[in-house]
NUMIVO-259083 format. One record per residue (C-alpha): x, y, z. Coordinates in steps of 0.2 Angstrom, whole numbers. Layout:
ATOM     x     y     z
ATOM     X     Y     Z
...
This chain:
ATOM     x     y     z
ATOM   -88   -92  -132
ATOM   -90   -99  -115
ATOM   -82   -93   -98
ATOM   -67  -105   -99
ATOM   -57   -91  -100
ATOM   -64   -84   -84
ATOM   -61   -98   -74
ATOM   -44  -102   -81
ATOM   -40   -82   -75
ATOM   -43   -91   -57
ATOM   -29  -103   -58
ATOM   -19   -89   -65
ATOM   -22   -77   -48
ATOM   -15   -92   -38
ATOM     1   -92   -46
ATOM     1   -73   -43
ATOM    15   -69   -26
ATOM     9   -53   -16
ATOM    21   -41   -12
ATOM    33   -46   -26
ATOM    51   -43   -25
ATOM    54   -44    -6
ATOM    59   -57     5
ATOM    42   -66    15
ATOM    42   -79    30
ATOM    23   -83    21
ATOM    21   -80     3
ATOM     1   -75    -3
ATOM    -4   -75   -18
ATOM   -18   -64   -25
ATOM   -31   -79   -25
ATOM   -30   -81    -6
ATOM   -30   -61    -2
ATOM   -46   -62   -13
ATOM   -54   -74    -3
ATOM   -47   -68    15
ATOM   -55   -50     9
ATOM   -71   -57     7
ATOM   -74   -66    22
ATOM   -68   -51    32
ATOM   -81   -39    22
ATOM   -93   -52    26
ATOM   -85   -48    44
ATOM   -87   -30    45
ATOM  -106   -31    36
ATOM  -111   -42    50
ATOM  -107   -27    62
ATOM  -112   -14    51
ATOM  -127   -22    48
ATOM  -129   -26    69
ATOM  -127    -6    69
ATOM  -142    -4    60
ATOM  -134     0    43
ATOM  -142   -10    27
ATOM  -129   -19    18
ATOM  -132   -25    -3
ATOM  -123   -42     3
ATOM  -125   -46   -15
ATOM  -116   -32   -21
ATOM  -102   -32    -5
ATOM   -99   -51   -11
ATOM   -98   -49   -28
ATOM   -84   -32   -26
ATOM   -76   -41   -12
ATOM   -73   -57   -22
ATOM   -69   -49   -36
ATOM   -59   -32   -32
ATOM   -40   -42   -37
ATOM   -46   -51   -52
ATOM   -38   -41   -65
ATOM   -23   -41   -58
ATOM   -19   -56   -69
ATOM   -19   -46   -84
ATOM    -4   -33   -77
ATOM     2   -46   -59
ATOM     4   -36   -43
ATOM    16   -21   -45
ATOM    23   -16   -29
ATOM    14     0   -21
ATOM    28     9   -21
ATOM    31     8   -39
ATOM    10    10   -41
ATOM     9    25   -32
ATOM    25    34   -37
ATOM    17    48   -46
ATOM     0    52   -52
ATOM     3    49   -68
ATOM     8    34   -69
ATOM    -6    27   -55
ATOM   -18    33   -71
ATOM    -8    25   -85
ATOM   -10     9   -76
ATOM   -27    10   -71
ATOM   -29    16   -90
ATOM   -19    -2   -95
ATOM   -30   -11   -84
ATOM   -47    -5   -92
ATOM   -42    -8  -106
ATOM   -34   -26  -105
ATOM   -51   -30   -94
ATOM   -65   -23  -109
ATOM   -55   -33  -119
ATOM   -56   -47  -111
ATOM   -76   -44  -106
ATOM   -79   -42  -126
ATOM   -67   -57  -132
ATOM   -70   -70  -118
ATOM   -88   -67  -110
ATOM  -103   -70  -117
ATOM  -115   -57  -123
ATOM  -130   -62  -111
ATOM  -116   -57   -96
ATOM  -103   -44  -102
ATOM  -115   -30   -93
ATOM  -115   -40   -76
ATOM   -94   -44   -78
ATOM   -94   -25   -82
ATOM   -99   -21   -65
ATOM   -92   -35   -55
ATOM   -73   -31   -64
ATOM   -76   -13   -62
ATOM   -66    -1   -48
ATOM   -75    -9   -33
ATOM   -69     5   -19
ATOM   -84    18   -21
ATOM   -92    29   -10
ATOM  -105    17    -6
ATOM  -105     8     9
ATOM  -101    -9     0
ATOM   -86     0    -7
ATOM   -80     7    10
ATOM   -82    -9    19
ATOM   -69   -16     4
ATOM   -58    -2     6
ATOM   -57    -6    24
ATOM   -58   -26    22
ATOM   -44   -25     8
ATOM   -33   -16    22
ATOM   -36   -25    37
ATOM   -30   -41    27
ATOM   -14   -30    22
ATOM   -13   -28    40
ATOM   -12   -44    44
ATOM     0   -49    32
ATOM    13   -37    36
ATOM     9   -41    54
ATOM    14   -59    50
ATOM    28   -54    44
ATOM    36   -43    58
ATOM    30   -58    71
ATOM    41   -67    62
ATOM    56   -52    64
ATOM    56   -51    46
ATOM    72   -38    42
ATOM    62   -29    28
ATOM    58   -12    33
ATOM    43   -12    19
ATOM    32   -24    30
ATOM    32    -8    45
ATOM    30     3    31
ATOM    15    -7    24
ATOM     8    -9    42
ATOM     8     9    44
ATOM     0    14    28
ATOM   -14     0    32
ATOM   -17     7    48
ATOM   -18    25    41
ATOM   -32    20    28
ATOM   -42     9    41
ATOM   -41    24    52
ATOM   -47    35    38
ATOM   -66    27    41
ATOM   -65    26    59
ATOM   -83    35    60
ATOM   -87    17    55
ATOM   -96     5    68
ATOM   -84   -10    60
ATOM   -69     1    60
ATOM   -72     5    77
ATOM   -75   -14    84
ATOM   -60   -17    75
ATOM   -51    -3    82
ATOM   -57    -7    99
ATOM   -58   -28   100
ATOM   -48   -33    87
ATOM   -33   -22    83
ATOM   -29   -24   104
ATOM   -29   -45   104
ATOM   -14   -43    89
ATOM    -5   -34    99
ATOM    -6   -45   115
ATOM     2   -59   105
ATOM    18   -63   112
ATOM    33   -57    95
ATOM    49   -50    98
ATOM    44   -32    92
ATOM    27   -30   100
ATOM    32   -15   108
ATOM    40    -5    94
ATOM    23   -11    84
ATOM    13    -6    99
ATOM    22    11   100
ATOM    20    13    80
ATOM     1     9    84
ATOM    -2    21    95
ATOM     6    37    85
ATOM    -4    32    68
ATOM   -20    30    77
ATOM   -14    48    88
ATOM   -11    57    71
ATOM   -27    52    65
């Protein structure tokens, strides 16, 4: 027993669409949110870590990298559906667990099952390396919707997804990176020239007010 299986699972998160079920200008699949989440984690550590907070940048990689990666045993449901009672956001969770200490025991070695325990784990702790994910995971959510509505994408979910991003984002703004982000990078997106960059601007300004 090798990790072939492991590394097959990689090819399998690049077939897997984001947002499934809704019409996209960009299609992204899991494996390029994966990577886009990292390197804004690696991002906002960089500035946390400028603030005088001490980042575990191996353990910020590795929940960063890995946050999505059992979403090839279940795809990408769409939030609505994930979150559309309590009760069934568990029995997923439950699902996915299971499908992953499945896979841990079947598929990885013995020497590493204890380390692929933690890495395939729930990566959005309390910790600072899970906030920083929690945050990095939305602003790349951000950014996708964003792209969408640039565009003038009809599909109201993409505001809708935009606004919840913005809600969590806000949620840390205590945060040094939330805050540079809030402050030099949340402004330059909006300066970019898109047929609804008012109504977006507006939208903006009365998530970040009832925050």
């Amino acid at each position: 027993m090798g990790m072939h299986q492991f590394i097959q699972g990689l090819n399998n998160l690049e077939t897997l669409r984001r947002a499934p079920g809704f019409f996209k200008y960009a299609e992204h699949s899991v494996a390029a949110h994966s990577f886009k989440v990292a390197e804004i984690a690696q991002l906002l550590g960089d500035i946390e870590e400028h603030a005088g907070n001490e980042i575990n940048w191996q353990m910020l990689y590795e929940k960063a990298l890995n946050h999505d990666y059992t979403e090839r045993f279940i795809g990408d449901i769409k939030t609505p559906v994930k979150y559309a009672t309590p009760t069934l956001r568990k029995m997923l969770a439950d699902v996915e667990d299971t499908m992953t200490e499945n896979f841990i025991e079947n598929e990885i070695p013995a020497d590493y099952q204890d380390v692929y325990r933690r890495r395939l784990s729930e990566g959005k702790d309390d910790t600072l390396e899970g906030q920083i994910l929690s945050i990095a995971d939305k602003v790349d959510l951000l950014y996708e919707s964003f792209g969408e509505i640039e565009k003038g994408n009809p599909e109201r979910v993409f505001v809708n997804i935009y606004t919840e991003s913005l809600s969590v984002i806000m949620s840390y703004e205590d945060r040094p990176s939330v805050q540079y982000f809030l402050d030099q990078i949340l402004p330059d997106m909006l300066n970019e020239e898109f047929a609804d960059r008012d109504m977006l601007a507006k939208l903006t300004r009365s998530v970040m007010a009832k925050q």
